[in-house]
C-alpha positions in Angstrom: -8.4 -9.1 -20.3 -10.5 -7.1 -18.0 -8.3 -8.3 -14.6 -5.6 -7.8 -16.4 -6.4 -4.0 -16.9 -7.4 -3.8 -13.2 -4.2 -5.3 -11.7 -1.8 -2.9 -14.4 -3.8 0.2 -13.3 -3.7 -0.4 -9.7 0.2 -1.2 -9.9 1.3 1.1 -12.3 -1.3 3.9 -13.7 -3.4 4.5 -10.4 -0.5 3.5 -8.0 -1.4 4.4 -4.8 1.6 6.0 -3.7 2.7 7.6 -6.5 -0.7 8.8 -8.4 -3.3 9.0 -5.4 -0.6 9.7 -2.8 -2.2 7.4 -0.3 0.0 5.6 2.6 2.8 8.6 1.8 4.1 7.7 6.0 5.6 4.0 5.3 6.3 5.6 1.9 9.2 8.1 3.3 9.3 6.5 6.6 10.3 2.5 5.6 12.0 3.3 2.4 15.9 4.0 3.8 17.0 0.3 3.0 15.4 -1.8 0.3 14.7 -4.8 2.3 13.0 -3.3 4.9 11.3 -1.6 2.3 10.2 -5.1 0.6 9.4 -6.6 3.9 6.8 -3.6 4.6 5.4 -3.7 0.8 4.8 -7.1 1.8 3.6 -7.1 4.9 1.2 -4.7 3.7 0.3 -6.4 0.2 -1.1 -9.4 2.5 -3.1 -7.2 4.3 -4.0 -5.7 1.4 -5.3 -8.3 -0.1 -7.1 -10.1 2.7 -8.5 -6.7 3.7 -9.8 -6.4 -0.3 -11.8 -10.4 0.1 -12.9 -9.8 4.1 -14.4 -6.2 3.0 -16.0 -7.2 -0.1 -17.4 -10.3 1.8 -18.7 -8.2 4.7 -20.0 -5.7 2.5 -21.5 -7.4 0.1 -23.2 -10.2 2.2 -23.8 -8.2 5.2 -24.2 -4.8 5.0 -25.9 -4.4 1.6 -28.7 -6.8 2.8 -29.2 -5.7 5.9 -29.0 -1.9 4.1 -26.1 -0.8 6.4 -23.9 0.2 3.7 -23.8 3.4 6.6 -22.0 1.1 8.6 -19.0 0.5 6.6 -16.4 2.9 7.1 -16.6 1.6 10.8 -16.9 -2.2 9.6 -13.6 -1.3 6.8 -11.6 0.1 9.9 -12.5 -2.6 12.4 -11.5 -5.6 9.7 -8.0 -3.5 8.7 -7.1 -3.0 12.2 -7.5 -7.0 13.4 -5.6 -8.1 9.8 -2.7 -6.0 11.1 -2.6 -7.3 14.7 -2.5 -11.0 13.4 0.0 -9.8 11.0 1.9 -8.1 13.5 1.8 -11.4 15.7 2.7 -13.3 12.8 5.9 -11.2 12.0 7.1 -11.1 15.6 6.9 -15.1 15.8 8.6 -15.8 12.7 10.9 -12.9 12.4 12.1 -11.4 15.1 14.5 -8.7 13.4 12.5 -8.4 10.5 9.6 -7.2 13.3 12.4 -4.7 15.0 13.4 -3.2 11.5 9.9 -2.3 10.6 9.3 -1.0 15.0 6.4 1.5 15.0 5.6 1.5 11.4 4.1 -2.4 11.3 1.2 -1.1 13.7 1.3 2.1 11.1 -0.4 -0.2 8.8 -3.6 0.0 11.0 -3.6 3.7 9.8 -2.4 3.5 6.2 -4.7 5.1 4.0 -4.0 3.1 1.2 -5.4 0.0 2.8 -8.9 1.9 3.6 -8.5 3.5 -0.2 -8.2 0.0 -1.2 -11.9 -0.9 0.7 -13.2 1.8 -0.2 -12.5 1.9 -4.1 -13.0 -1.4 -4.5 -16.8 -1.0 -3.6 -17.5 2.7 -5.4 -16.0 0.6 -8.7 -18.9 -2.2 -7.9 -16.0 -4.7 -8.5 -17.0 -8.0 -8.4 -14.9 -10.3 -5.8 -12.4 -11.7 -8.5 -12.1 -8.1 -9.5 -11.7 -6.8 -6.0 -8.8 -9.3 -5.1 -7.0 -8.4 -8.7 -7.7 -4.8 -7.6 -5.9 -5.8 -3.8 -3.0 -7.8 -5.4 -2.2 -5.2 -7.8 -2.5 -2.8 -5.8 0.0 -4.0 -2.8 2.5 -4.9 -5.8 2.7 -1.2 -6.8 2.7 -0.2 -3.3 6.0 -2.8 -2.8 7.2 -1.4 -6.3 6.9 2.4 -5.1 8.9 1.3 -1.7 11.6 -0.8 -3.1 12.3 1.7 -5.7 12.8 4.7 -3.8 14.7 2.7 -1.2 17.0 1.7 -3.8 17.2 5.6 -4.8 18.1 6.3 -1.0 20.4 3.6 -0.7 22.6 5.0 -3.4 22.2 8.6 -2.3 24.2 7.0 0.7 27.2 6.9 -1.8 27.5 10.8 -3.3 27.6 13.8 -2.1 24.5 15.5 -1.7 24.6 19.1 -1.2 23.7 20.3 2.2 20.4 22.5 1.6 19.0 19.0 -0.4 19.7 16.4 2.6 17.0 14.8 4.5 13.8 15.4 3.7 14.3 17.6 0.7 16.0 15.3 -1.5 13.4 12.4 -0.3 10.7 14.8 -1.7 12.5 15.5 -4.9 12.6 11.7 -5.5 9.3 11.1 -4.7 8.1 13.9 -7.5 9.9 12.4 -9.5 9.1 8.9 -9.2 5.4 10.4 -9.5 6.4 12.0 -12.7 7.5 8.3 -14.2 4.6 6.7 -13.0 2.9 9.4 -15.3 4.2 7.6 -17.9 2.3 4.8 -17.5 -0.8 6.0 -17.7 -1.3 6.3 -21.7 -0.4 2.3 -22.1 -4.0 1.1 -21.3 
């Protein structure tokens, strides 16, 4: 029961997108069509989750031993950014328009907050390495779940006629309020 609650609150009550407004650039930069939008929530749900298992390892067989917790900020950064080079490498071989339609926001990942939020969480919540991989898969499917949906938003948008002073970025916040608003909602289930 108790994974169960971490992966629903990391999707869906604690969303990172949507409640601790982490990784906001992919969020309104990747979310115009909804399968770029899924290929970035799952581009960065892998790295997610293999950044959650490498950190907790380093962390909790390295630096806690060897009383460096100090360290790992620098160690968090350093495993993030070589997951999202092989990642990177890993798109381009297999996918070659897949890696075009995500262009500069695939090496964005290095820098998404959420990712580092992820790390960092994880180990202030003392989660346990079972825990901390729930915590990672749950928290990249409510970071694909925030992306697809307000791509799907924007793709109908396409279709009406929005007035002029809401175009562009002012009707993109407006949604994301109020998809933040509905993930509110969530929050009394558990």
């Amino acid at each position: 029961m108790n994974l169960l609650v971490i992966f629903i609150g990391a999707a869906l009550i604690n969303n990172f997108v949507l409640q601790q407004f982490l990784g906001i650039c992919p969020f309104v930069g990747v979310s115009k069509k909804v399968d770029s939008a899924f290929s970035m929530g799952m581009a960065t749900t892998f790295v997610m989750v293999i950044a959650a298992m490498v950190t907790w390892l380093v962390y909790n067989l390295i630096l806690v031993p060897f009383n460096l917790q100090i360290l790992q900020y620098v160690a968090f950064i350093l495993i993030i950014a070589s997951l999202v080079q092989f990642v990177e490498m890993f798109i381009r071989k297999v996918s070659k328009p897949l890696y075009d339609a995500l262009g500069i926001f695939l090496p964005l990942i290095t820098t998404n907050c959420a990712i580092l939020g992820l790390a960092l969480t994880s180990v202030l919540k003392e989660y346990s390495f079972t825990e901390t991989l729930i915590y990672g898969v749950g928290a990249g499917i409510g970071f694909t779940l925030a992306l697809v949906i307000m791509a799907g938003i924007r793709e109908e948008l396409e279709l009406v006629d929005v007035p002029k002073s809401f175009q562009g970025a002012a009707i993109t916040m407006i949604i994301a309020g109020s998809l933040a608003l509905a993930f509110m909602g969530f929050a009394g289930i558990i």
